[in-house]
DRENTINU-407878 format. One record per residue (C-alpha): x, y, z; residue in one letter. Coordinates in Angstrom, 3 decimals. Last residue first. Layout:
DRENTINU-407878
<<X, Y, Z>, 'A'> ...
//
This chain:
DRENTINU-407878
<<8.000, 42.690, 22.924>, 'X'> <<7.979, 40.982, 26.567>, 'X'> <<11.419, 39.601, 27.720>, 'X'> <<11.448, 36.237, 29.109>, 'X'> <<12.566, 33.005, 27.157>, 'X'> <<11.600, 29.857, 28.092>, 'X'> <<12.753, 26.481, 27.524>, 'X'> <<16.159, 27.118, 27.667>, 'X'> <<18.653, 25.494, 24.154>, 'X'> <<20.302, 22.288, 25.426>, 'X'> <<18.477, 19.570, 23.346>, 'X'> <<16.766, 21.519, 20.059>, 'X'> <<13.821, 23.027, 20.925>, 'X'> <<10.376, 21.715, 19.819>, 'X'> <<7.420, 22.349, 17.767>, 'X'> <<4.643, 20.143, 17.185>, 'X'> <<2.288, 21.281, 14.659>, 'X'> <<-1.276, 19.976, 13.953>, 'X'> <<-4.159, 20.806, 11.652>, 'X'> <<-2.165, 23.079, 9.208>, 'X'> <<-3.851, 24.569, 5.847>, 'X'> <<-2.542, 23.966, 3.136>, 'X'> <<-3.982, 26.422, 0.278>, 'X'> <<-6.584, 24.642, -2.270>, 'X'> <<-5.397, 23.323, -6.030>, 'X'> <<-5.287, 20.028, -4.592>, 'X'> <<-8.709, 20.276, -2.985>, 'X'> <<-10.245, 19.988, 0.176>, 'X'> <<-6.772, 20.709, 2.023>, 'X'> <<-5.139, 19.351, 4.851>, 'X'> <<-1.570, 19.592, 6.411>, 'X'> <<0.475, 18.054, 8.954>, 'X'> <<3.420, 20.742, 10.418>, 'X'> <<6.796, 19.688, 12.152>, 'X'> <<8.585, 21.970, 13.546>, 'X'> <<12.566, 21.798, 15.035>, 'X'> <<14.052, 23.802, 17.305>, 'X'> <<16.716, 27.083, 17.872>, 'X'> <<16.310, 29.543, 20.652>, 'X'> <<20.019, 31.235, 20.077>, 'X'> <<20.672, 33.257, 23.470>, 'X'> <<20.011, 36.512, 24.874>, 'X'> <<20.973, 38.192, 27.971>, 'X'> <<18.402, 40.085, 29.309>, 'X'> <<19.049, 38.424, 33.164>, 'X'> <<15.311, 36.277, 33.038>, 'X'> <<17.463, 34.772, 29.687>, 'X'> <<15.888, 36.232, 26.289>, 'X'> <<15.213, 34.476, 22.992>, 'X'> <<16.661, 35.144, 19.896>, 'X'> <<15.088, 32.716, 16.530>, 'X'> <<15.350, 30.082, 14.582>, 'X'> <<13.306, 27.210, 12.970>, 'X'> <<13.796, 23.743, 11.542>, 'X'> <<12.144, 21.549, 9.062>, 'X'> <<9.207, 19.532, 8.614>, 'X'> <<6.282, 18.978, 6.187>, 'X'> <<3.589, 16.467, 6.392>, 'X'> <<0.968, 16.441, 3.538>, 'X'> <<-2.808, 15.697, 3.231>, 'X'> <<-5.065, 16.466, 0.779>, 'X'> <<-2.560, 15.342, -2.640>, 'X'> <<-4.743, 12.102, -3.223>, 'X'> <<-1.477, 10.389, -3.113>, 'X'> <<-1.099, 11.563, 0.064>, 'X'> <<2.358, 13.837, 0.276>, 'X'> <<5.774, 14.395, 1.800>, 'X'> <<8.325, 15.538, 3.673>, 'X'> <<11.315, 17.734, 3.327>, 'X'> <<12.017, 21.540, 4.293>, 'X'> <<15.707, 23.121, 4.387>, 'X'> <<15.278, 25.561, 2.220>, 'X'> <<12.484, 27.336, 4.069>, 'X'> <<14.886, 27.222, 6.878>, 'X'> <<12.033, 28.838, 9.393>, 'X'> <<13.069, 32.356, 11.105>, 'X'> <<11.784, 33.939, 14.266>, 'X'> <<13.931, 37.294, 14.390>, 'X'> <<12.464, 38.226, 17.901>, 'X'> <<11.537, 36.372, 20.876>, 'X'> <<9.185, 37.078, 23.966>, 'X'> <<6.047, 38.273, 22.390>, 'X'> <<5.714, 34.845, 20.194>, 'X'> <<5.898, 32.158, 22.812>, 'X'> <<3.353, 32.890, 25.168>, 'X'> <<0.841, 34.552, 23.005>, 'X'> <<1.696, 31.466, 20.679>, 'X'> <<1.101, 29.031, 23.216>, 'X'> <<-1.902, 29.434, 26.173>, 'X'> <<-4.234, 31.891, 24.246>, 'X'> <<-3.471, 31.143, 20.367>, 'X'> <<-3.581, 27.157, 21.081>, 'X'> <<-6.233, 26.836, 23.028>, 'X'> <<-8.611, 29.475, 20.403>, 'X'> <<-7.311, 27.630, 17.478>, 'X'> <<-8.237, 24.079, 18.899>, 'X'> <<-7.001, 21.502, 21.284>, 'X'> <<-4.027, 21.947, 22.983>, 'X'> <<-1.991, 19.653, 24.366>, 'X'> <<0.843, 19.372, 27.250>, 'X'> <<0.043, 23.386, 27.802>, 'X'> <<2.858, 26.264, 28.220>, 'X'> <<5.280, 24.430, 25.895>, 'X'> <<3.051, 23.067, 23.260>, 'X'> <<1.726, 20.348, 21.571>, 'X'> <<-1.046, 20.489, 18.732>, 'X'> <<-4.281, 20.004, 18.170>, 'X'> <<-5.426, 22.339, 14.919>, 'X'> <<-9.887, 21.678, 15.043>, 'X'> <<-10.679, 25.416, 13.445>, 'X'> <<-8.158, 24.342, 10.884>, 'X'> <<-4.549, 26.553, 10.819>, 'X'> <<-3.312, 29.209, 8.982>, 'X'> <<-5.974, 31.964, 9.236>, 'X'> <<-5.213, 31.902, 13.032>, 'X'> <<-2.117, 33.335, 12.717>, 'X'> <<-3.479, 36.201, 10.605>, 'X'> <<-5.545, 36.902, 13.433>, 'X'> <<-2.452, 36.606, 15.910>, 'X'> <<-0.154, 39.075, 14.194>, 'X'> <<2.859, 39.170, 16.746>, 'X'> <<4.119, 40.922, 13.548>, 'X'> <<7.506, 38.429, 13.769>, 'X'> <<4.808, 35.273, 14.434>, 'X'> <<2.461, 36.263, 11.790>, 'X'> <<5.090, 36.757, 9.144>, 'X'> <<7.088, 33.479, 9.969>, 'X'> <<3.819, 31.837, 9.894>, 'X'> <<3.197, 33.005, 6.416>, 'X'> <<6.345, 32.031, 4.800>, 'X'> <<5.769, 28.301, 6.655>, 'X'> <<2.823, 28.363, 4.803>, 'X'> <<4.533, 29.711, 1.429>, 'X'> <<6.881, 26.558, 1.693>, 'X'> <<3.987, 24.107, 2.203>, 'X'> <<2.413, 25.798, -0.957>, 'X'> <<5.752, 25.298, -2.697>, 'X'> <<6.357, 22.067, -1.752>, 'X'> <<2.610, 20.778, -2.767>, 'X'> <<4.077, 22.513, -6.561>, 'X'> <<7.437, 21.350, -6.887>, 'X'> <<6.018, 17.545, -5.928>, 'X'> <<5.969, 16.349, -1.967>, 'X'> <<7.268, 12.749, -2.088>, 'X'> <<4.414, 10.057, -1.960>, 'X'> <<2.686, 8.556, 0.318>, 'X'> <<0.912, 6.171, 2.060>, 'X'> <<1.386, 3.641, -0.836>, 'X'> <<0.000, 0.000, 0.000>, 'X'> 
//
């Protein structure tokens, strides 16, 4: 049985200009247009909350956690791999992020992770649009950083 298949130019590129978009959103702390990326049902894990279930969970106990306290939030767009259903509705991407965050001193340090993002669309031709993330620091980088934007 095929599961999948490797993402084509054209489901990379949409996964690429989703990841585009959340690096907008999360550098304008723009939480509406945040929103507009994911399914009303996005789970996902988090760092403030085990899971989170939902837009609304995940706006108000991760990313207005996360994204006022670093700055320069960056995804490796080149660097993204994964792959496709054969009925093109449902991908997987992954890749890894960077970004400052702040030590409780003001000191800043490299907060750099991994993401990975599954998709779903109704059609082919239709943006991606995410219905779970998990995102993660790399081993060794703090958990938390402090300083409000």
């Amino acid at each position: 049985m095929t599961t999948s298949l490797p993402l084509s130019a054209d489901d990379l590129q949409g996964v690429r200009l989703w990841f585009e978009q959340l690096q907008r959103c999360v550098n304008a702390l723009d939480y509406a247009a945040g929103r507009d990326l994911v399914t009303p049902d996005f789970i996902a894990f988090g760092t403030y909350a085990d899971l989170l279930r939902g837009v609304d969970d995940a706006e108000q106990r991760q990313w207005r956690n996360v994204w006022s306290t670093i700055e320069g939030f960056r995804i490796r767009l080149d660097a993204i791999e994964g792959f496709v259903s054969p009925d093109r509705r449902f991908a997987v991407g992954i890749t890894f992020f960077d970004s400052v965050g702040y030590l409780d001193n003001g000191e800043t340090f490299d907060r750099t992770g991994r993401v990975t993002v599954t998709f779903v669309r109704d059609t082919p031709e239709a943006p991606w649009l995410a219905n779970h993330s998990h995102m993660s620091l790399l081993r060794g980088t703090p958990a938390t950083s402090h300083r409000p934007r």
